[in-house]
C-alpha positions in Angstrom: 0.0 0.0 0.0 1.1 3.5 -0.5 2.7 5.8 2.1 3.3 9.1 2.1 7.0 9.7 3.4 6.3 13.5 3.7 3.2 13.6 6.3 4.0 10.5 7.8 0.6 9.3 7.3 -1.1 6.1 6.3 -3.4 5.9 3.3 -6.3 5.3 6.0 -5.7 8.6 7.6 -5.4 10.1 4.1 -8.6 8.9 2.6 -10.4 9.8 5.9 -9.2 13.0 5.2 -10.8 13.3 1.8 -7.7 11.5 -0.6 -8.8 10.4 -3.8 -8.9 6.7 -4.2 -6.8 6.3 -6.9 -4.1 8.6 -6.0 -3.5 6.8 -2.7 -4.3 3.2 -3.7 -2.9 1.0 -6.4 -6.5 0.1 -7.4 -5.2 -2.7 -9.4 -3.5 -4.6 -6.7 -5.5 -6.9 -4.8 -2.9 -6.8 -1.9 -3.4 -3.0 -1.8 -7.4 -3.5 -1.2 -7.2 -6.2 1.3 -4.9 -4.6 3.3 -6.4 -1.3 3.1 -9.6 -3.7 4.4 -7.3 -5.0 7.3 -6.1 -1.9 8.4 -9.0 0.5 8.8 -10.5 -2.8 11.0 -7.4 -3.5 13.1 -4.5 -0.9 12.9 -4.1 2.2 15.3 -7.7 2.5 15.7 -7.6 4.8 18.7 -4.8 7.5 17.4 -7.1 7.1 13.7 -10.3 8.5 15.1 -8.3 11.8 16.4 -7.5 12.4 12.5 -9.3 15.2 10.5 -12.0 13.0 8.9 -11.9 10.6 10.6 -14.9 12.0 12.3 -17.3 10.4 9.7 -15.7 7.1 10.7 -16.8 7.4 14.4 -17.8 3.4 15.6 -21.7 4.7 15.2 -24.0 4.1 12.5 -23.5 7.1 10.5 -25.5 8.5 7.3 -23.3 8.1 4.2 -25.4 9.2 1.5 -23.3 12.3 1.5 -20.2 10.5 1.4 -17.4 10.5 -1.3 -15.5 7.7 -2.5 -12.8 7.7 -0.1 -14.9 7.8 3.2 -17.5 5.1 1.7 -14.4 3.2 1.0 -13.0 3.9 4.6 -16.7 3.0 5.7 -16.7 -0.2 3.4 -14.2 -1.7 5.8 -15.2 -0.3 8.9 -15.6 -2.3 12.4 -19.1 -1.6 13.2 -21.3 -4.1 10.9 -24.0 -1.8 10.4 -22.1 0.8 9.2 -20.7 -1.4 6.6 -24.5 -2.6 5.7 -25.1 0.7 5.0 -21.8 1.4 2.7 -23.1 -1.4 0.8 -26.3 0.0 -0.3 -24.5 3.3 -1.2 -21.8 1.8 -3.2 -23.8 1.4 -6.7 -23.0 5.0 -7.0 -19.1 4.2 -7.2 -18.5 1.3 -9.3 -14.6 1.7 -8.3 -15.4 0.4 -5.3 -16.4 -3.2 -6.0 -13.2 -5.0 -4.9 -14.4 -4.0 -1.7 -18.1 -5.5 -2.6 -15.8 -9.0 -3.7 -14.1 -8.9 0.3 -17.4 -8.2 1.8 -19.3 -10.9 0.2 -17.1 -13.1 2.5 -17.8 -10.5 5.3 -19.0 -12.9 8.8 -22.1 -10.6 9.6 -24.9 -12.2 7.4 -27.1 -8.9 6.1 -23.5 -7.4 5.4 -22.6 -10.3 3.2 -26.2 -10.6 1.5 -25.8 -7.3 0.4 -22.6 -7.4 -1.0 -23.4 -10.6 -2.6 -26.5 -9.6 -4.0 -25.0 -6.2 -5.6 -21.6 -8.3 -6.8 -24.1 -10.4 -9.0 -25.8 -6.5 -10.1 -22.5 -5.2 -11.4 -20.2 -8.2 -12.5 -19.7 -8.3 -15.9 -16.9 -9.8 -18.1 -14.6 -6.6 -18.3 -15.3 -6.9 -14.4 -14.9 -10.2 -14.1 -11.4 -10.1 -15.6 -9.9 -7.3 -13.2 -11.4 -8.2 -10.2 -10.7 -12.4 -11.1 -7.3 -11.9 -8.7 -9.1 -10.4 -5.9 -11.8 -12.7 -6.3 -9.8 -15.8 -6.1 -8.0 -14.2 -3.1 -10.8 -14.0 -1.3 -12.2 -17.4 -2.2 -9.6 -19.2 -0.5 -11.5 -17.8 2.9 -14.4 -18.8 5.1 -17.7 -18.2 3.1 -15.6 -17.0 0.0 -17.1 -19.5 -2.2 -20.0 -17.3 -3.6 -17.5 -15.3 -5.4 -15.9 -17.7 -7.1 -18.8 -19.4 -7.9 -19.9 -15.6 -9.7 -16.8 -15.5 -11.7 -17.3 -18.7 -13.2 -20.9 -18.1 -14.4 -19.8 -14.9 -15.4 -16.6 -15.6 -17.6 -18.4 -19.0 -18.6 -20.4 -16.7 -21.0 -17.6 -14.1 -21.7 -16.0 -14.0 -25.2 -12.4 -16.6 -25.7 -10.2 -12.8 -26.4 -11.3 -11.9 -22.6 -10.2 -15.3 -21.4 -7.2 -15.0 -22.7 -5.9 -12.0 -20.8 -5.9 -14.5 -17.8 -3.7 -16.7 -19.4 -0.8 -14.6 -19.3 -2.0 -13.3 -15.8 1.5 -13.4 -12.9 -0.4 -14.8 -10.2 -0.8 -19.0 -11.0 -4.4 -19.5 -8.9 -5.8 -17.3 -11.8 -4.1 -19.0 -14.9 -5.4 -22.4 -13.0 -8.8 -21.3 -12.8 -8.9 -19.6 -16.7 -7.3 -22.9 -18.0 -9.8 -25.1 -16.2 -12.8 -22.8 -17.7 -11.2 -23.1 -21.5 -11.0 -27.1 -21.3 -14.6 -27.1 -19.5 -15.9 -25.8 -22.3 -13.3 -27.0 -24.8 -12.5 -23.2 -26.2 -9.3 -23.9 -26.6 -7.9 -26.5 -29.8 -5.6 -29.5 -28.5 -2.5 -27.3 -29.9 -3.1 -24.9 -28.0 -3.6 -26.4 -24.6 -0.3 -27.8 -25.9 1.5 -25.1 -26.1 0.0 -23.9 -23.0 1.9 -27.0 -21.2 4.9 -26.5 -22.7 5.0 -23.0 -21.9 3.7 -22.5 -18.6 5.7 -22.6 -15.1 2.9 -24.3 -12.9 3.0 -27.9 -12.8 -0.8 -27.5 -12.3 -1.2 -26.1 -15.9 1.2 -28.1 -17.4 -0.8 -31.6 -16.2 -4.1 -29.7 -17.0 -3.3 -28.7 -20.3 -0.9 -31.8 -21.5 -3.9 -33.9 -20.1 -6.9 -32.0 -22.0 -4.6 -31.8 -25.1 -4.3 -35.5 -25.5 -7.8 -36.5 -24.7 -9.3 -34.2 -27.3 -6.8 -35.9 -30.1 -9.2 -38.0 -32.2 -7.2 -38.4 -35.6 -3.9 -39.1 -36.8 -3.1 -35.8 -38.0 -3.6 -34.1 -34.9 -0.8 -35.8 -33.2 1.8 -33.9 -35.7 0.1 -31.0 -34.0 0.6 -31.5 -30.7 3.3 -34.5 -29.9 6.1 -31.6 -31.6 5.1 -29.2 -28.9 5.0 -31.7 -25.6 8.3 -33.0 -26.4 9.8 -29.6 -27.1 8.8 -28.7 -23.9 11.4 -27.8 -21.8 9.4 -28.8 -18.5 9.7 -32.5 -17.7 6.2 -33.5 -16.7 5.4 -32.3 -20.4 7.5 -34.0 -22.2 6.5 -37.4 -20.0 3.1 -36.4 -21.3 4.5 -36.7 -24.7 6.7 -39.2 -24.8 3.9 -41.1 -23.1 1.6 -40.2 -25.8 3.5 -42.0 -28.3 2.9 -45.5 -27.3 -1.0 -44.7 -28.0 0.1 -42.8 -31.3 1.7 -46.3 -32.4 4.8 -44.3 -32.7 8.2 -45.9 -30.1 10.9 -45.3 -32.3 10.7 -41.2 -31.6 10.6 -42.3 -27.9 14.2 -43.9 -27.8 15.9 -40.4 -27.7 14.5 -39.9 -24.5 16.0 -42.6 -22.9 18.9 -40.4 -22.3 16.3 -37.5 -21.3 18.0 -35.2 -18.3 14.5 -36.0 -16.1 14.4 -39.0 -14.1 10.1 -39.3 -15.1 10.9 -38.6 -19.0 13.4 -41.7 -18.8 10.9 -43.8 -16.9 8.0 -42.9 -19.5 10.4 -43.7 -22.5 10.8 -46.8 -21.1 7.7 -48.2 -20.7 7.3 -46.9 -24.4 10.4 -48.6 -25.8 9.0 -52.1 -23.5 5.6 -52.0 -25.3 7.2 -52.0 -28.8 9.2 -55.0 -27.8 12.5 -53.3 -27.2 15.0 -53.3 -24.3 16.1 -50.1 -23.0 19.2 -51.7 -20.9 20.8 -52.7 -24.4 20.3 -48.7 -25.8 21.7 -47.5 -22.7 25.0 -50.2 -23.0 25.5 -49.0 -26.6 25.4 -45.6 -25.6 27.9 -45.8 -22.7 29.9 -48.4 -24.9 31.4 -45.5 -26.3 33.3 -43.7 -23.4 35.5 -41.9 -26.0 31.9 -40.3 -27.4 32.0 -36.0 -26.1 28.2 -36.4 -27.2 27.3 -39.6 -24.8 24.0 -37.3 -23.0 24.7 -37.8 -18.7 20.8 -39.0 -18.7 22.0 -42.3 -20.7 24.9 -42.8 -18.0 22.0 -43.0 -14.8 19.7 -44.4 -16.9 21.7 -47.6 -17.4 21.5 -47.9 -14.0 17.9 -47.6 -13.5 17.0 -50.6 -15.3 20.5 -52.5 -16.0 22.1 -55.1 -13.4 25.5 -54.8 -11.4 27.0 -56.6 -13.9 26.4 -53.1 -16.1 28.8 -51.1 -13.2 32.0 -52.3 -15.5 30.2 -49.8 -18.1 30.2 -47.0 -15.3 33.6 -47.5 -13.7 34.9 -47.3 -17.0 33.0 -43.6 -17.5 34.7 -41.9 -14.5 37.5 -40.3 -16.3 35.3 -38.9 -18.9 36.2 -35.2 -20.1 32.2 -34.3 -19.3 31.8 -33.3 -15.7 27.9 -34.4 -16.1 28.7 -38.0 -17.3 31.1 -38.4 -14.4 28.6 -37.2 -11.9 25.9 -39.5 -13.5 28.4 -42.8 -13.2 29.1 -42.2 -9.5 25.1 -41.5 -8.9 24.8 -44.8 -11.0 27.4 -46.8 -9.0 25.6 -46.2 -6.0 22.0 -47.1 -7.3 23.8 -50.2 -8.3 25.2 -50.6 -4.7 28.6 -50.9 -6.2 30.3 -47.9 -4.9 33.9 -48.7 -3.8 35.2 -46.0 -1.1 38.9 -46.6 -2.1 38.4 -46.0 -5.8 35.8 -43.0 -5.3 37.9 -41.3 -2.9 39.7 -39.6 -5.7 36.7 -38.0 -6.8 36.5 -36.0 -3.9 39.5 -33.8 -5.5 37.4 -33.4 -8.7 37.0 -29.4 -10.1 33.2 -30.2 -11.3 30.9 -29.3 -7.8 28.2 -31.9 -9.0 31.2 -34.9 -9.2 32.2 -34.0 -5.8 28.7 -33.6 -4.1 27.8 -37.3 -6.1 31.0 -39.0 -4.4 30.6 -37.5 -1.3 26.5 -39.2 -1.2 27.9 -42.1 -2.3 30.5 -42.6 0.6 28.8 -41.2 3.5 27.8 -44.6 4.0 31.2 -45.7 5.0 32.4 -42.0 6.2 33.5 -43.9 9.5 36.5 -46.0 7.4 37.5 -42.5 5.6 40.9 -41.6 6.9 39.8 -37.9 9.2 43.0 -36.4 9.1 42.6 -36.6 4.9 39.2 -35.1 5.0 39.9 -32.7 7.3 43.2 -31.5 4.8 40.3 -31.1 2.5 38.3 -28.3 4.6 41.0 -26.1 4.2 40.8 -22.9 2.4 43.0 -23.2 0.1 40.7 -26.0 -1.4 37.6 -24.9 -3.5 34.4 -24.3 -1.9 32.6 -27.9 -2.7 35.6 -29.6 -2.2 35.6 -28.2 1.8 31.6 -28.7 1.5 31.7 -32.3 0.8 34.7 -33.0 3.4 32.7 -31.6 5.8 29.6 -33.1 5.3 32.0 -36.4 5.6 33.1 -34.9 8.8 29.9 -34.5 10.0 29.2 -37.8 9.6 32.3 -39.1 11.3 31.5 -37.4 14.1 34.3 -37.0 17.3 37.3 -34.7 17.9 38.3 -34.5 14.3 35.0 -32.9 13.3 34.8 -30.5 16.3 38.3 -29.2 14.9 37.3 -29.0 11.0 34.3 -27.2 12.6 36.5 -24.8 14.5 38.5 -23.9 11.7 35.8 -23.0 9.3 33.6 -20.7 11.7 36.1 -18.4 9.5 35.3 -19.6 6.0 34.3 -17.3 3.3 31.7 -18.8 2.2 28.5 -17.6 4.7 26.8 -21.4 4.3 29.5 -23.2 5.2 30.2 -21.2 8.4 26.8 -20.8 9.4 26.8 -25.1 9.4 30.3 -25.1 11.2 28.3 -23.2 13.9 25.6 -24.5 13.8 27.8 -28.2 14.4 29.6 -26.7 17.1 26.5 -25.9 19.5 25.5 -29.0 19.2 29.0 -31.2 19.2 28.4 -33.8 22.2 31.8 -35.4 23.1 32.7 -39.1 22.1 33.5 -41.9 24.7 37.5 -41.1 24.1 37.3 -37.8 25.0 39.2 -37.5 27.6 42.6 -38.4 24.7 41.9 -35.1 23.5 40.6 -33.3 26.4 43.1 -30.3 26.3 42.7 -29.8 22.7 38.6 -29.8 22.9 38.7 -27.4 25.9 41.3 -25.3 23.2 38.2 -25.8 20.7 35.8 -24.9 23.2 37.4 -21.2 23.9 38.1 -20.6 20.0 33.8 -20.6 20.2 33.0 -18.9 22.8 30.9 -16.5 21.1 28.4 -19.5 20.2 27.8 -20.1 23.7 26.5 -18.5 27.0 29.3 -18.0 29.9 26.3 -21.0 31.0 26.6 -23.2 28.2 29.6 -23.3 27.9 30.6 -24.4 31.3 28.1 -26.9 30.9 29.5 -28.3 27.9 33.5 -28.3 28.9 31.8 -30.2 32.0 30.6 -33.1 29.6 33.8 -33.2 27.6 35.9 -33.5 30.9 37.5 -30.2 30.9 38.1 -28.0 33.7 37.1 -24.2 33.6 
């Protein structure tokens, strides 16, 4: 809502005070009317009524036919029920204020609400309908907001396909769900277009409804080179699944086999089932592919796809992919070694070193299962700055793991780090480091550990926890 940095004053006071509307509100906003709604109920209600104006707002039934826009909208919102009754029954003569009709025909005083809901259904139409449709929605979501809603529908049900469409390029996704749901209701929109819709969209919501509606209105033959182009272009997943999936029923699997390799773990799966039904084997595509280690082009989804439907047998194939120049395919292999339960801690351990972020974070998932046999003193070389950020990320989180004295001093050493993650977790370790059942080997150095951190702990606290760790002071 708009301020006024000069005066000091609130858009309540100034609209008590005779403001016009739209100079003081961003009428198209529905956060700007629900909080102007909010505040006139709930903020600084004693100090407001001591305002010029505000004297037209007293918490007394009033008579508003003399009113202006500003104090009916003021009044609109006001405390006293009655008072807001009577706003109602005024309003017709400003049609700029029905977005505060939409929030009172969810208002919890009955006659208040009867009245907004039975002048909402006076004045709604479709150029209406399509402004207020935020707002509306907005207010839907709350107790007894359903009427509303309900009047949108009805209204934009019989509005024209241009006026729809404004609301398919609208920012806020609960209105580009509801305008998508009304164009496949009533089937306004061709399957190429709900098409492109899914591919183009951000909400997952839209894509499914679209992709979805698209395919079931497909009848011929020649409408699938309309719309299978689009869903597999699409550069969100569930989309392409959509098409990729939609090519088993077109009688079309050899177009599926590309995907196989597909970045998105549901795009491989659906390609796969595909590539089944035709009588194929996906495990033998994905060999071939990663046959060819020499192959700059081998795509990193054909490298985890082998092992999400090969055998262990296949983790030859993989081991054989971890010195490949692409950082992706190496990442994959490791990722695929450990679905395969083949991961070998002394032959990933290298990997730890590796410049790519997405190798190192792979390896270090892959041996946190046996972060207890890792030599400490190595990892904690690694948490060093002087080593690059993921590298000291992934030691650490191997640290972490580990546990005891070794990780309390890793921890130590990088409440300093640059990077504000990393530190903030080192902390964040420290306050809750309990010492092991050895302890008492290290019991100088942990009390040395203990001071270094200080500033995590109460004078309390700390006592406390050099008391656990056997340490005196």
């Amino acid at each position: 809502m708009r301020d006024d940095t000069m005066d000091g004053t609130t858009p309540t006071v100034r609209l008590a005070g005779g403001a016009p509307l739209r100079s003081t509100l961003d009428v198209a906003d529905p956060d700007e009317w629900l909080a102007l709604d909010a505040e006139v109920r709930e903020a600084a209600w004693y100090d407001l009524r001591f305002q010029p104006g505000w004297e037209h707002l007293a918490p007394l039934p009033v008579d508003l036919n003399q009113a202006d826009e500003s104090r009916l909208a003021l009044a609109l919102c006001h405390r006293d029920g009655r008072i807001r009754q009577e706003a109602v029954c005024q309003s017709t003569r400003y049609p700029g204020l029905l977005p505060l009709i939409v929030i009172r025909c969810a208002d919890w005083v009955g006659p208040v609400r009867e009245s907004a809901r039975h002048l909402l259904c006076e004045l709604l139409d479709a150029g209406c309908a399509v402004d207020l449709a935020p707002l509306i929605l907005r207010v839907g979501r709350r107790d007894r907001g359903a009427f509303g809603v309900d009047v949108l529908e009805k209204v934009l049900r019989r509005t024209s396909r241009e006026r729809l469409a404004v609301l398919f390029a609208a920012p806020e996704r609960a209105v580009r769900r509801f305008a998508y749901r009304l164009a496949v209701d009533s089937r306004s929109l061709r399957p190429h277009e709900l098409a492109r819709a899914a591919a183009q969209d951000e909400d997952t919501v839209v894509q499914d409804l679209c992709a979805t509606a698209a395919l079931a209105a497909l009848c011929d033959e020649e409408a699938y080179d309309d719309v299978l182009p689009l869903l597999l272009a699409a550069g969100n997943p569930r989309t392409r699944s959509a098409g990729v999936t939609a090519l088993r029923r077109a009688g079309r699997s050899e177009p599926a086999e590309p995907f196989l390799g597909d970045r998105s773990a549901l795009v491989r799966a659906c390609a796969r089932y595909v590539v089944r039904q035709a009588g194929n084997d996906p495990a033998a595509w994905y060999r071939e592919r990663c046959t060819a280690s020499d192959d700059l082009e081998l795509p990193p989804g054909a490298v985890i796809g082998l092992a999400e439907c090969g055998e262990r047998a296949d983790a030859g194939l993989l081991w054989a992919l971890l010195p490949h120049p692409a950082a992706g395919v190496r990442a994959r292999a490791v990722a695929g070694l450990r679905a395969l339960d083949c991961a070998d801690m002394e032959r990933l351990r290298p990997l730890l070193d590796d410049p790519a972020a997405g190798v190192v974070r792979e390896t270090a998932v892959a041996l946190l299962p046996s972060a207890h046999e890792l030599p400490a003193d190595w990892l904690l070389e690694r948490t060093s700055s002087e080593r690059q950020r993921h590298i000291r990320l992934a030691a650490f989180r191997l640290l972490d793991a580990q546990g005891g004295v070794v990780a309390l001093r890793a921890a130590v050493g990088l409440l300093g780090d640059p990077d504000v993650r990393l530190r903030s977790w080192a902390g964040q370790y420290v306050q809750r480091w309990h010492p092991p059942t050895d302890v008492r080997r290290y019991s100088a150095e942990v009390g040395e550990l203990l001071d270094r951190s200080r500033h995590l702990f109460s004078d309390h606290a700390l006592r406390l926890r050099k008391r656990e760790a056997g340490v005196d002071g």
